[in-house]
N, C-alpha and C positions, 0 to 999 in steps of 0.2 A: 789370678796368679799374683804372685808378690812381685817387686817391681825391685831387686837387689842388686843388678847389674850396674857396670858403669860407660856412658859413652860420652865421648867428652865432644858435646854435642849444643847448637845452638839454633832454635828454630823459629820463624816467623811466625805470630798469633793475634788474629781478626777474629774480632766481637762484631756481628753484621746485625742491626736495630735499622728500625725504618727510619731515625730520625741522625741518628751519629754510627760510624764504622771505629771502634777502638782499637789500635793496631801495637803490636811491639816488638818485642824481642826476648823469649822466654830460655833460662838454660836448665839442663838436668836434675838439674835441684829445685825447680821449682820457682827460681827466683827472677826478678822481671828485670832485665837490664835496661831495657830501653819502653814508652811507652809514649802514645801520644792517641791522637782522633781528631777526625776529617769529620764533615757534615757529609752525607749518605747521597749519593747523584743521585734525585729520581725527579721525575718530572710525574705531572698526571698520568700519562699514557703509559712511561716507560720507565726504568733505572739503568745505570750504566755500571753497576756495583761491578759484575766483572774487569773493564776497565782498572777501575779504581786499585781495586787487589793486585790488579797484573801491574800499575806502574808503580803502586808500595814495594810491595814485594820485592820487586826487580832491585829497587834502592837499595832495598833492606838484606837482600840477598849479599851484594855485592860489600854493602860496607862492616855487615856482620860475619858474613863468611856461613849466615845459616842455610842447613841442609834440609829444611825440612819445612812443613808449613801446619797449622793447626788453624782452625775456623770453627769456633761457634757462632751460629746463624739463629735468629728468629725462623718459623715455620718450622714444619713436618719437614727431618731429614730422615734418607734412606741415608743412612751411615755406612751401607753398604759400598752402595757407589755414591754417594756424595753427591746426590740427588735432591732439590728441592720436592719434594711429592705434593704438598699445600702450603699456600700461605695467602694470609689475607690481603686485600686491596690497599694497605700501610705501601706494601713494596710492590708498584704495580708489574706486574709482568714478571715476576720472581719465580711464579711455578714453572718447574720442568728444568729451572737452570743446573748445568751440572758442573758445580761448582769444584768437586776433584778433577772432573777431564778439563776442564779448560785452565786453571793453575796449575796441575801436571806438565799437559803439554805444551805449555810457555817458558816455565821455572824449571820443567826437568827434575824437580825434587818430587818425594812423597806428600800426600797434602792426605789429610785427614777432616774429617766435617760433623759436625755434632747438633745435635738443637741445643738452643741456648741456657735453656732452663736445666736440662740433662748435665749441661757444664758447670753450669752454676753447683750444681749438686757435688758434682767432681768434684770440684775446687775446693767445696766445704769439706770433702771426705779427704781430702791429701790435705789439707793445707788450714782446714777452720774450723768450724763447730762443730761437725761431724767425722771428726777424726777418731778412729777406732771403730765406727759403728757399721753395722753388716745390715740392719733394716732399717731403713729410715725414709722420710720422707720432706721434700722440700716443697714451699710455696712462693712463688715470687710475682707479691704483691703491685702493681701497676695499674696500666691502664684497663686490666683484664685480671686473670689469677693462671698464670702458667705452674705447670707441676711439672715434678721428678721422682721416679719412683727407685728405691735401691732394693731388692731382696737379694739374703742370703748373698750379698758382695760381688752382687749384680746389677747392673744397670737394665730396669724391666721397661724394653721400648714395646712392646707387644707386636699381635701378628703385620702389624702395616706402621711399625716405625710413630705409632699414633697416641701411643699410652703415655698419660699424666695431662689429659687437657683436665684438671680435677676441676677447672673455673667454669666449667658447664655440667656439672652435675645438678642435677635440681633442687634447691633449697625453698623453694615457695614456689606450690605447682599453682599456675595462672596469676603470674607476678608479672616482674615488669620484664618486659620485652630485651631480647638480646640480641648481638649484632649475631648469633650464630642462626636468628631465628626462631628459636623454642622463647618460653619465658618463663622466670623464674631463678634463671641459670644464679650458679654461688656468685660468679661474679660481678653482676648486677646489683650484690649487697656487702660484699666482703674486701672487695679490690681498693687500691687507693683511690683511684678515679672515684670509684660508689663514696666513699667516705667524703671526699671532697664536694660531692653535689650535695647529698645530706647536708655539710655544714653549711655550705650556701642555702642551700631551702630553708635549712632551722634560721642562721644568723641574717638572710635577707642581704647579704653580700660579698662581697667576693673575698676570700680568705683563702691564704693558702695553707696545705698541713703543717709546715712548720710553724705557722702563727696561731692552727688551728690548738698545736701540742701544747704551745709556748704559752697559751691563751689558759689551758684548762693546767697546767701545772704552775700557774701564778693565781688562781683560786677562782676561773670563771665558772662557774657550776653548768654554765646551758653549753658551752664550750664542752665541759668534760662527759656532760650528759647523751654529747653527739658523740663523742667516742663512744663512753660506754653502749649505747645500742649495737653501734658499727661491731664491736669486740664480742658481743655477743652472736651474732651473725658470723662472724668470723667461726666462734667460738661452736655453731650449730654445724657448720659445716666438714670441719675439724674433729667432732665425736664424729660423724659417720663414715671419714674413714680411720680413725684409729679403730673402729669396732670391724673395719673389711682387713687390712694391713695390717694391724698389730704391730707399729712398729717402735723399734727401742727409742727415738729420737723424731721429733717436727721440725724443722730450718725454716724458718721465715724470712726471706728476704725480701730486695725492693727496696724502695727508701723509705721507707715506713720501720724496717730493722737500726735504721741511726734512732728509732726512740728509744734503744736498748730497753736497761732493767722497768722505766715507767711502761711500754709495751707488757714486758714480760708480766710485769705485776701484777695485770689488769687481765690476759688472757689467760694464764696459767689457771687459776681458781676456777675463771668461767670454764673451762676445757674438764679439766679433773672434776667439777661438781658435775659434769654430764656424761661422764662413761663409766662403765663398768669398774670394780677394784680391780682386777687382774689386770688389765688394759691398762691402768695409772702406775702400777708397781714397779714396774721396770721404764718407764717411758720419762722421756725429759721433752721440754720443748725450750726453742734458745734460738735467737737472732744470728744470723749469718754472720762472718768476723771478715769475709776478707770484700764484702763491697762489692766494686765496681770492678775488682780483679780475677774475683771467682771467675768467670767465666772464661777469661785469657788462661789460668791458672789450669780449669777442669780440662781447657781443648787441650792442654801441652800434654797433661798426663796420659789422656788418651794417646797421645801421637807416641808419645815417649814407653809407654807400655805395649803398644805394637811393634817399635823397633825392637824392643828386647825380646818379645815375644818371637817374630821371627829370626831373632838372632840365634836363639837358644832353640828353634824350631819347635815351638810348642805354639802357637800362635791362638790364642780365642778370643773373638771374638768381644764377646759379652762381659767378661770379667772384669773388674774396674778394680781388686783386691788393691792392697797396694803394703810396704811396709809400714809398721809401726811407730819407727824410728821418729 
């Protein structure tokens, strides 16, 4: 559904990462008033990230006067009930939390709960690279490879809230071993994490990707040569699902998307030389634009297309459409 209504409206929005919690103040347009981030409570055994939310919020409520709450989270969310259903040992003791009932019934507002990545996606379809497109696909490059999947101006979480782990698809069956178990997984060669070990193995020391980038575009050849393999890996994973999705548009974020056009330059080619004509004809690929906000950005829309949706009593679900404006 298109999102044309107006509600003069102001609501609190958490970005939940195992390592930082990014919080703010988002309004109906999209735009971010207020922003900040807390380092994440978790101990070995436990997190207190509830906590955390409930005495934000409270603040946030009171000095913004918002109504409403928006949450993208790391792990498998039931978006339904705003359910953790999986999440790995990052956040320990995270599964099961039911992160709409317990900020409901403290805040008393609507709270809304999304996976992160799935926001991510939002955020680029309202508000960044993906603005206008109905099929498309994001990747957000890390410590792992989290996906999002859009068909037809839908946001496709499949039957268990579990679709777009694309970083465990198999790219080299009996490869290197991965934290899900299997081996092989994309992400063990396409992630930033994978790119960063490669350059340590190739250069024998510790480097980080901005010096690793900084390194091969001031003319180091074995610098750019550890890219180029990485990009290709990237690039093998990337044909096999444009030839399943077909879709108009790739988003690649993470921090690997601040290499902008030098990124682009160097995937584009490798991606188009490995699929089909028809697949490349209409299809673009292009680095996320809005960062570290997409996600605060994708949770608001969501939140802010349900209110309208039940305002005007048409209410669904799954539809992410938005105007064009």
């Amino acid at each position: 559904m298109e999102r044309g209504g107006s509600f003069d409206v102001n609501i609190i929005v958490f970005d939940i990462g195992g390592t930082n919690i990014k919080y703010g103040v988002i309004n109906e347009a999209g735009e971010i008033l207020y922003k900040s981030s807390v380092a994440t409570a978790i101990t070995a055994e436990s997190n207190d990230i509830v906590r955390q939310l409930l005495d934000l919020g409270k603040e946030l409520k009171l000095k913004w006067g918002a109504t409403g709450v928006a949450i993208s989270s790391a792990g498998q969310i039931n978006s339904h009930t705003g359910e953790v259903i999986h999440a790995t040992d990052t956040i320990p003791g995270y599964r099961g939390t039911n992160l709409k009932q317990e900020i409901e019934s403290v805040l008393n507002v609507p709270v809304v709960v999304e996976n992160d990545v799935n926001c991510m996606a939002i955020g680029e379809y309202w508000k960044g690279a993906a603005k206008g497109k109905e099929n498309f696909l994001s990747l957000a490059l890390g410590t792992g490879i989290g996906g999002a999947i859009v068909l037809n101006g839908s946001l496709h979480t499949g039957a268990s809230f579990s679709a777009g782990e694309l970083g465990h698809m198999t790219l080299y069956p009996k490869g290197k071993l991965c934290t899900c178990g299997d081996k092989g997984c994309y992400e063990m060669y396409a992630s930033s994490l994978a790119l960063e070990k490669k350059a340590r193995g190739v250069l024998q020391t510790d480097v980080t990707l901005p010096e690793l980038f900084a390194g091969a575009k001031s003319g180091n050849s074995v610098m750019e040569s550890v890219i180029d393999e990485w990009i290709e890996d990237m690039a093998l994973g990337i044909k096999t699902l444009v030839h399943i999705f077909n879709p108009e548009l790739i988003v690649i974020g993470g921090g690997v998307s601040a290499q902008g056009s030098y990124l682009l330059e160097k995937l584009r080619p490798s991606v188009y030389g490995k699929i089909m004509p028809p697949f490349r004809s209409l299809m673009s690929i292009e680095v996320a634009q809005q960062g570290n906000d997409a996600n605060l950005i994708g949770s608001s829309f969501l939140f802010f297309r349900d209110l309208e949706a039940r305002h005007n009593g048409d209410y669904v679900e799954s539809s992410i459409t938005c105007d064009k404006k």
